[in-house]
RORO-835589 format. One line per 4 residues: their letters; for each residue x, y, z of C-alpha. Coordinates in Angstrom, 1 decimal. Example, Ala and Ser with C-alpha at 12.3 -4.5 7.8 and 13.67 -1.06 7.14 Angstrom:
% residues 2
as	12.3:-4.5:7.8 ~ 13.7:-1.1:7.1
% end
This chain:
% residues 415
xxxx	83.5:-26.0:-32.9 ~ 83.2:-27.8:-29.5 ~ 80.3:-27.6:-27.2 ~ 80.6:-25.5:-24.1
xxxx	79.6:-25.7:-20.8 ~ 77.0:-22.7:-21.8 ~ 75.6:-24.8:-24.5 ~ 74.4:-27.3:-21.9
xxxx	72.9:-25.3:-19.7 ~ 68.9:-24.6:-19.7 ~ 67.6:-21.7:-21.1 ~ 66.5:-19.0:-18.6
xxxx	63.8:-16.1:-18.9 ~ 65.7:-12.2:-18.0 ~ 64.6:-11.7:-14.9 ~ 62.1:-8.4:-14.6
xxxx	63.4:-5.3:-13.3 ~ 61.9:-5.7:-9.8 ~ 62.2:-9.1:-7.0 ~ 58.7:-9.8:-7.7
xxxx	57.8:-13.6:-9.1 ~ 55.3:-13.8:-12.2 ~ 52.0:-16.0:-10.4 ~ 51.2:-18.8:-12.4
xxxx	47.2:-19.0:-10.9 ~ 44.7:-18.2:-13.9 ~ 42.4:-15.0:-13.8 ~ 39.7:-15.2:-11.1
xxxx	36.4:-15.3:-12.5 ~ 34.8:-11.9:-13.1 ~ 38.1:-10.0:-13.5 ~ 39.1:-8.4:-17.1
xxxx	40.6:-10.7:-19.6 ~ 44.1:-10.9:-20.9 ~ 44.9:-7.8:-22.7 ~ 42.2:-5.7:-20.8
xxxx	38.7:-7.2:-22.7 ~ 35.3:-7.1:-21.5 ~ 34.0:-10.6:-20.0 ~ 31.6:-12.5:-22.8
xxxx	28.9:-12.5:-20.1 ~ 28.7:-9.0:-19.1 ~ 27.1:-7.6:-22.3 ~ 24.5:-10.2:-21.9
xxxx	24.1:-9.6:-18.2 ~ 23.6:-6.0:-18.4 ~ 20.6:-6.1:-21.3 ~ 19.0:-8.9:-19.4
xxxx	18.6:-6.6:-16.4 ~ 17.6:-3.6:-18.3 ~ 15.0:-6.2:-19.5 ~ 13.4:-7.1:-16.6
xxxx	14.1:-3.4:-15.0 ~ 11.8:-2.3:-17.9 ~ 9.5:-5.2:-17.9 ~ 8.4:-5.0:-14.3
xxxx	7.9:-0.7:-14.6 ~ 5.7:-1.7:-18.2 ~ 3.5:-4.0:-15.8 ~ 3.6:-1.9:-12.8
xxxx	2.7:1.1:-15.1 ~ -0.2:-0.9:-16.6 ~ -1.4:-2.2:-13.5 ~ -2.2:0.7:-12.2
xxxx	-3.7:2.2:-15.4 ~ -6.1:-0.9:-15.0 ~ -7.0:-0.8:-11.7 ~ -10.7:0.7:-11.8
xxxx	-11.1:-2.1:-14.5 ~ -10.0:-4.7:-12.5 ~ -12.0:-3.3:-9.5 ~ -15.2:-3.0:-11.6
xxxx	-14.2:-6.8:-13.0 ~ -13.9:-7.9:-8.8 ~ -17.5:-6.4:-8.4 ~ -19.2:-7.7:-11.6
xxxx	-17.7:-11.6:-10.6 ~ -19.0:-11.2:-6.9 ~ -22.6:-9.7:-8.2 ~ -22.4:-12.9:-10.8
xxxx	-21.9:-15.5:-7.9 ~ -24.7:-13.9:-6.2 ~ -27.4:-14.2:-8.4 ~ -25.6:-17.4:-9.9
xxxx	-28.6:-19.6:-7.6 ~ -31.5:-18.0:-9.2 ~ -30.1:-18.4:-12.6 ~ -29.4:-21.7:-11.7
xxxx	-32.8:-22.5:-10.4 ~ -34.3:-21.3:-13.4 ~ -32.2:-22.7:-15.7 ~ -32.9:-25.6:-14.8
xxxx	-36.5:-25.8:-15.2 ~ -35.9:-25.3:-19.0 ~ -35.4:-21.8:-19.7 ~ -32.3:-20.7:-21.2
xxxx	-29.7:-19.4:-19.1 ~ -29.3:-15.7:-20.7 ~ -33.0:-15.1:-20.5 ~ -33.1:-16.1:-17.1
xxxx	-29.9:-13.3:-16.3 ~ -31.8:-10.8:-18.3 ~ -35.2:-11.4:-16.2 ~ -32.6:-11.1:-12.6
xxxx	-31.3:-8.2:-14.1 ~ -34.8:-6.5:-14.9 ~ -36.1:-7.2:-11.7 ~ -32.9:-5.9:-9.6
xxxx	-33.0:-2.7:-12.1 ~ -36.5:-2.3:-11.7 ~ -36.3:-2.1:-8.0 ~ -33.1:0.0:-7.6
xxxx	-34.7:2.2:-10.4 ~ -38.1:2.3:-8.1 ~ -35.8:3.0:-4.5 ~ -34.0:5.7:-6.4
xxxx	-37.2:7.3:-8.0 ~ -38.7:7.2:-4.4 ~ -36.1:8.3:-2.5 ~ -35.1:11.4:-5.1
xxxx	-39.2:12.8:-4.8 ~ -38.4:12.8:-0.7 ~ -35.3:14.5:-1.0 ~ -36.8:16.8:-3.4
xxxx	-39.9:17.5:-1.5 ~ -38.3:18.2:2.2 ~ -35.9:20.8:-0.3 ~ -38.9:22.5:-1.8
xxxx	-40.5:23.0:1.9 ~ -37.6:24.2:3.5 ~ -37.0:26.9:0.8 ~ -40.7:27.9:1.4
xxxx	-40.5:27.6:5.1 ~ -37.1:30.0:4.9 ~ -38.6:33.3:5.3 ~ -40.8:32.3:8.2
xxxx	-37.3:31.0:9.7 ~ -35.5:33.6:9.1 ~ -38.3:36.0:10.9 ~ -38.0:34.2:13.8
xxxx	-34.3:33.6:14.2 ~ -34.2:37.8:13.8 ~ -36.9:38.0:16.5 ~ -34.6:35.9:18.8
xxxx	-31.6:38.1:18.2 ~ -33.5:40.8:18.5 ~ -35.0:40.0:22.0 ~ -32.0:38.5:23.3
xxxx	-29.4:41.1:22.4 ~ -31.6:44.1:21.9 ~ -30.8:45.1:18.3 ~ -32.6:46.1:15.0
xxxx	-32.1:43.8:12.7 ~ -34.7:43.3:9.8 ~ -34.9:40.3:6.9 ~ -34.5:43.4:4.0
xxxx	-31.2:44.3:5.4 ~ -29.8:40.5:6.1 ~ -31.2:39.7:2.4 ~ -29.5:42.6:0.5
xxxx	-25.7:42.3:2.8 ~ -26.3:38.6:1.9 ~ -26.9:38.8:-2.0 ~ -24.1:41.8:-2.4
xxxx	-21.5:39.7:-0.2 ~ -18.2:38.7:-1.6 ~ -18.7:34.8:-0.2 ~ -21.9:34.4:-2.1
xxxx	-20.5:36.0:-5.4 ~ -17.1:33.7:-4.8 ~ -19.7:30.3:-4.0 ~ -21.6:30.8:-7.4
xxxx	-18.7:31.3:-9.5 ~ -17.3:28.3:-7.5 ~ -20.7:26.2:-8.2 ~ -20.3:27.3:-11.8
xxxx	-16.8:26.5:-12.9 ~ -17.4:22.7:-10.4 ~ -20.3:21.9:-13.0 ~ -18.3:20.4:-15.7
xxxx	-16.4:18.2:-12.9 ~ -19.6:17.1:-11.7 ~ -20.9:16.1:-15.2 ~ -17.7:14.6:-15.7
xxxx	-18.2:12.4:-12.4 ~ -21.6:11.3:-13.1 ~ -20.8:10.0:-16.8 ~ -17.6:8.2:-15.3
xxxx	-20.4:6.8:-12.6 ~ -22.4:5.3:-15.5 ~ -19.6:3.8:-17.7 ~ -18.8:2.2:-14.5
xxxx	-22.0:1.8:-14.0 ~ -22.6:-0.3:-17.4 ~ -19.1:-2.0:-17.1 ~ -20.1:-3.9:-14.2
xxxx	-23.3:-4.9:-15.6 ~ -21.9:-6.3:-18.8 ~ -18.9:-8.2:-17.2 ~ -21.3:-9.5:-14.3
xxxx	-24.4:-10.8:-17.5 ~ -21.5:-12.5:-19.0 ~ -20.1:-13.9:-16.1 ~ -23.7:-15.7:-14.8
xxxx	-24.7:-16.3:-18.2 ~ -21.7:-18.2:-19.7 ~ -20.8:-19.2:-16.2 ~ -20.6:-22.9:-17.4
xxxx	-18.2:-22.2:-20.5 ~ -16.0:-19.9:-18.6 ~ -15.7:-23.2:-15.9 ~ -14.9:-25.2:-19.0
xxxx	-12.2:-23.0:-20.4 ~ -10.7:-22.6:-16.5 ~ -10.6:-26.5:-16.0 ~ -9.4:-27.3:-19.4
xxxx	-5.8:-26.0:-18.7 ~ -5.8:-28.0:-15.1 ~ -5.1:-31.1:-14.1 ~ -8.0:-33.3:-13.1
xxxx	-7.3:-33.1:-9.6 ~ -6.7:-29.5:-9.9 ~ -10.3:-29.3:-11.4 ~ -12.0:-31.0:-8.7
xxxx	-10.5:-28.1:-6.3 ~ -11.3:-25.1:-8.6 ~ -15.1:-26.3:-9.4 ~ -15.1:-26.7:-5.3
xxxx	-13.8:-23.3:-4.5 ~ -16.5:-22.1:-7.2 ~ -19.6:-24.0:-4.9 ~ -18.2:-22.3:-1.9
xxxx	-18.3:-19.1:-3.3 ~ -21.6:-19.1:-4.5 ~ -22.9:-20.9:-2.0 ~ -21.5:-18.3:0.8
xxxx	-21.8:-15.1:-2.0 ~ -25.3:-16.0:-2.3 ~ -26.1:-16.7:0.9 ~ -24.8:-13.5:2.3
xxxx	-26.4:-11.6:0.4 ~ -30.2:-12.8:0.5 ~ -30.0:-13.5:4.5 ~ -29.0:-9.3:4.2
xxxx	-31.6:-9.1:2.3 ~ -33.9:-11.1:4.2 ~ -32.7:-8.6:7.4 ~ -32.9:-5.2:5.7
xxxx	-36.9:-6.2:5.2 ~ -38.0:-6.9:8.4 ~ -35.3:-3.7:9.4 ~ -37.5:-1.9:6.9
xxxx	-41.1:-3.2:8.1 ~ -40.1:-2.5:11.7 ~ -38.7:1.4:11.3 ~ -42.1:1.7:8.8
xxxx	-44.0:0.9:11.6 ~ -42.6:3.3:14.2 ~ -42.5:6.7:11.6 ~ -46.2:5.8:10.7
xxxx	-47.0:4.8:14.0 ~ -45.4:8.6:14.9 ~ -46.4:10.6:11.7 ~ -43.6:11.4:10.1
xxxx	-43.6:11.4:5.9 ~ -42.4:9.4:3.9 ~ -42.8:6.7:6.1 ~ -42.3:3.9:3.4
xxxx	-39.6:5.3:1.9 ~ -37.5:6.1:4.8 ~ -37.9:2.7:5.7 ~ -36.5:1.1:2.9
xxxx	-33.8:3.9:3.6 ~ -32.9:2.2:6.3 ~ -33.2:-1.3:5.6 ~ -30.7:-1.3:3.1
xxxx	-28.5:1.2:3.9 ~ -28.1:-0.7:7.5 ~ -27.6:-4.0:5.8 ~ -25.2:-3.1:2.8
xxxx	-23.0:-0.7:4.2 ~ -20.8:-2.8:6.6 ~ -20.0:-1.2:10.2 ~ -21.4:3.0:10.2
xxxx	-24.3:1.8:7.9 ~ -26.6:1.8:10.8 ~ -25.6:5.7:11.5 ~ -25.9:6.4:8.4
xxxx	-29.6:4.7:8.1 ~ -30.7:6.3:11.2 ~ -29.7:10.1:10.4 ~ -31.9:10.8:7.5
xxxx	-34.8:9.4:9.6 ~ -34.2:11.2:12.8 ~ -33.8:14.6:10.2 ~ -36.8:14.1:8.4
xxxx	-38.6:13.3:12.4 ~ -36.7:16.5:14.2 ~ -38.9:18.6:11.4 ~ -42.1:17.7:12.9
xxxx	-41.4:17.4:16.6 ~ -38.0:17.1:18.3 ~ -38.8:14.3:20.9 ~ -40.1:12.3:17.7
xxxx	-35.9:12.0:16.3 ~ -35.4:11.0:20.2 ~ -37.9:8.2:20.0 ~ -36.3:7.5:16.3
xxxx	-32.9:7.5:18.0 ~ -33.9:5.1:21.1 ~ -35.5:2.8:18.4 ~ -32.5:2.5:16.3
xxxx	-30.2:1.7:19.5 ~ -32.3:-1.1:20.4 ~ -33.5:-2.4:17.2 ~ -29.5:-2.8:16.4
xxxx	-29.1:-4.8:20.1 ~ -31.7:-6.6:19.1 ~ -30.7:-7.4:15.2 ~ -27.1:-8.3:16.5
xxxx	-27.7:-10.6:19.4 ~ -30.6:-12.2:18.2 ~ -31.8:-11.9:14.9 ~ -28.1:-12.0:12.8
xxxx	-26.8:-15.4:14.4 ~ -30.0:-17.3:13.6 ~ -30.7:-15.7:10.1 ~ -26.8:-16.1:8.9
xxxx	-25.8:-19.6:11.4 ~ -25.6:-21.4:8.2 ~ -24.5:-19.1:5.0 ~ -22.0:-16.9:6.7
xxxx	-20.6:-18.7:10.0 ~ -17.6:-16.7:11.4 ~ -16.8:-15.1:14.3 ~ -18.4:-11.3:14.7
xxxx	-14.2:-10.2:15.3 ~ -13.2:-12.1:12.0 ~ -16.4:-10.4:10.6 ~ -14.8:-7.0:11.6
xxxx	-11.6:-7.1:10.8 ~ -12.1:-8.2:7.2 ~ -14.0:-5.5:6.9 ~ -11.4:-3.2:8.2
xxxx	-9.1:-5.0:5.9 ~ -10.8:-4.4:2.8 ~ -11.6:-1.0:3.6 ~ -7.7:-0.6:3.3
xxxx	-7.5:-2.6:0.4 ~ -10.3:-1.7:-2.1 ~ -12.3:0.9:0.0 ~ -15.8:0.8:0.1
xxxx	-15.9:-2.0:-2.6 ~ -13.5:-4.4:0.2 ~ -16.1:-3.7:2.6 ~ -18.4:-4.7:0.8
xxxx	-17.1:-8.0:-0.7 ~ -14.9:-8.9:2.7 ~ -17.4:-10.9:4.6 ~ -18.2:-12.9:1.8
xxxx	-14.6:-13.8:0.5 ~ -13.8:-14.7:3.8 ~ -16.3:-16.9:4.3 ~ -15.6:-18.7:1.3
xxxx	-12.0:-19.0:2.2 ~ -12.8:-20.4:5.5 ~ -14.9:-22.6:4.2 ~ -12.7:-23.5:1.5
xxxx	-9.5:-24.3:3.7 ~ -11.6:-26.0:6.9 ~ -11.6:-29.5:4.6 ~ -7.4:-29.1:4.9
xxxx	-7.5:-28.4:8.5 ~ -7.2:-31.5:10.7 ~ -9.0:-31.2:13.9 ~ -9.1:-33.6:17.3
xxxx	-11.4:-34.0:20.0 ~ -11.0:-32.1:23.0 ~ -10.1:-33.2:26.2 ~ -12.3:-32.7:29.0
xxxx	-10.6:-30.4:31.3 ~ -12.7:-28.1:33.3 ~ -9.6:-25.3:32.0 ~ -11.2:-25.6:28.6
xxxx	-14.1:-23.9:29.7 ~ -12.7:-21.2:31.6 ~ -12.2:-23.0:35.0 ~ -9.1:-22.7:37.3
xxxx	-9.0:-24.3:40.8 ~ -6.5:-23.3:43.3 ~ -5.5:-26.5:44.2 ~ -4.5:-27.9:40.5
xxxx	-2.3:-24.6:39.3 ~ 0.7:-25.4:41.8 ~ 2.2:-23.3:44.1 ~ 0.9:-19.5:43.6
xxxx	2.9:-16.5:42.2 ~ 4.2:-15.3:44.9 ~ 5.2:-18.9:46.5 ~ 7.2:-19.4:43.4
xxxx	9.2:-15.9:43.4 ~ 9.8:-16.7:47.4 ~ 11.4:-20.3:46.5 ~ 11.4:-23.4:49.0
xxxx	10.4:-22.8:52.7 ~ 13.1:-23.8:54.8 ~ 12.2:-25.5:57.9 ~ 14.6:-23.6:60.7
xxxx	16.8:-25.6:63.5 ~ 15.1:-26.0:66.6 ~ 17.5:-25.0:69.4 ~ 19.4:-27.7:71.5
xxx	18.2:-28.0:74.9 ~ 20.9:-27.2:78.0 ~ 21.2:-30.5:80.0
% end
């Protein structure tokens, strides 16, 4: 049979119902793959986020599950570094170095131990005389009110409407069920309490090994910087610490001296009551120091908590402009406003922990990052100093806003 012309020709696809033209370009990437299949990727993809989605709310979960621990951890380390000197010191002379943090630790308990003990029989005493003294205040506050608004009142009536009134019955059954909570604070207070002990002992008496075990996983020019940053610390945790300490003594020795000098009791202690609370409690510390005194002084005369208060005012002039700068020049040198706001800051942060800890870590930052900072001589210019003259500044203000003066035309004279 002989070939035809339609032999010969090439062999041609039916074309599809409508004018449109198959594309030849391959699937873009991320769109479904022939015959309507997942991508390979995508499985992978989507357990690989529900990994890290679940990851990151496991650690925020356990973050903030630990928090008081790692709070209590913050405290014991900076409570380490400031007793890490007298360790030190006594280390070195040949004792070992956990008797010597046992004998800093006995010494610091035995004196917070003593404060407490002293301060509790005040508190406790000032009670016990006020509850005696009620009756005889009472009389005369009835006397008063009865002079002044001319009524009968009598102590056996106010007694009896007080002791059969509904706000008394709903306050004791109130104090009653809010014993349990308080129990519950104070043994929460001493676990914390013993946390921060045992994590601060370990921390100043292995404080060698746990240097070793930080540097051996650094390079040796990464361990030269960490052992530095761990000087500065001490040195400036330290240091802050016994030149407050140095200050709340003579704070203490000079408010002694004006409630004995004035008669008020418990001179002593309410001395020491405001030597430390003025020192360690960064910015209201000195309000708070100087209330309990000007109390306990108001009960024997009033103008007494007026002398207390005028004392106060200018013993804090006096400890600020003077006595601060020279005692902490050389441990704690930064700037009163950089004092402050760090304070502030870790107030925010950590509460009254930040405020306690700010200055210091500050410090040691500062002091850690000034060998980085590359600093020049000044140039003498009377401007660095504060000094403008009127001739060097240009043209003023108001000449510049005005522009150039332009000279007018004189007119032409008539010949």
């Amino acid at each position: 049979m002989a070939p035809t012309d339609d032999d010969n020709a090439p062999l041609t696809r039916p074309a599809a119902a409508t004018d449109t033209t198959p594309s030849d370009r391959p699937p873009a990437s991320g769109s479904v793959a022939p015959g309507g299949r997942m991508p390979r990727w995508l499985p992978r993809a989507m357990v690989l986020a529900l990994a890290l989605i679940a990851a990151f709310q496991l650690g925020s979960w356990a973050f903030h599950q630990l928090t008081g621990l790692l709070i209590n951890i913050l405290i014991a380390f900076f409570l380490a570094l400031a007793i890490e000197p007298a360790v030190s010191r006594m280390a070195a002379r040949g004792m070992r170095r956990g008797l010597a943090t046992f004998l800093v630790f006995l010494a610091l308990t035995i004196a917070v131990a003593g404060f407490i003990t002293l301060l509790g029989s005040m508190l406790a005493g000032q009670i016990i005389k006020m509850v005696e003294g009620f009756p005889e205040y009472l009389d005369s506050l009835i006397r008063w009110i009865n002079d002044s608004f001319h009524t009968d009142l009598r102590r056996v009536d106010v007694q009896e409407g007080l002791l059969h009134s509904d706000w008394l019955r709903k306050y004791a059954q109130n104090s009653a069920a809010g014993v349990l909570d308080v129990s519950a604070q104070v043994l929460g207070g001493l676990f914390q309490l013993l946390t921060v002990g045992l994590f601060s002992f370990y921390f100043a008496a292995d404080g060698p090994r746990l240097r070793r075990a930080l540097c051996s996983v650094l390079p040796p020019a990464r361990q030269a910087e960490v052992l530095r940053a761990w000087e500065i610390a001490v040195d400036k945790t330290g240091g802050y610490l016994y030149s407050r300490g140095l200050m709340a003594l003579i704070s203490g020795i000079a408010h002694y001296i004006l409630l004995q000098a004035l008669g008020v009791p418990y001179a002593p202690v309410l001395g020491v009551w405001v030597g430390l609370v003025s020192q360690f409690i960064p910015t209201i510390g000195t309000y708070l120091a100087g209330a309990l005194p000007m109390l306990i002084a108001f009960t024997v005369d009033p103008w007494y908590a007026v002398w207390v208060l005028v004392f106060v005012v200018v013993y804090q002039q006096f400890e600020n402009y003077m006595l601060q700068p020279k005692l902490t020049a050389k441990s704690v040198d930064i700037h009163p406003a950089v004092a402050f706001g760090s304070v502030i800051v870790g107030t925010a942060l950590l509460g009254a922990v930040g405020a306690l800890i700010a200055i210091p870590a500050v410090a040691t930052l500062q002091a850690f990052l000034g060998a980085y900072v590359k600093r020049y001589a000044v140039t003498d210019d009377p401007r660095v100093h504060g000094h403008r003259s009127r001739g060097s500044g240009g043209p003023g203000l108001l000449a510049r806003i005005r522009g150039p003066r332009v000279p007018r035309p004189e007119p032409e004279e008539s010949s």
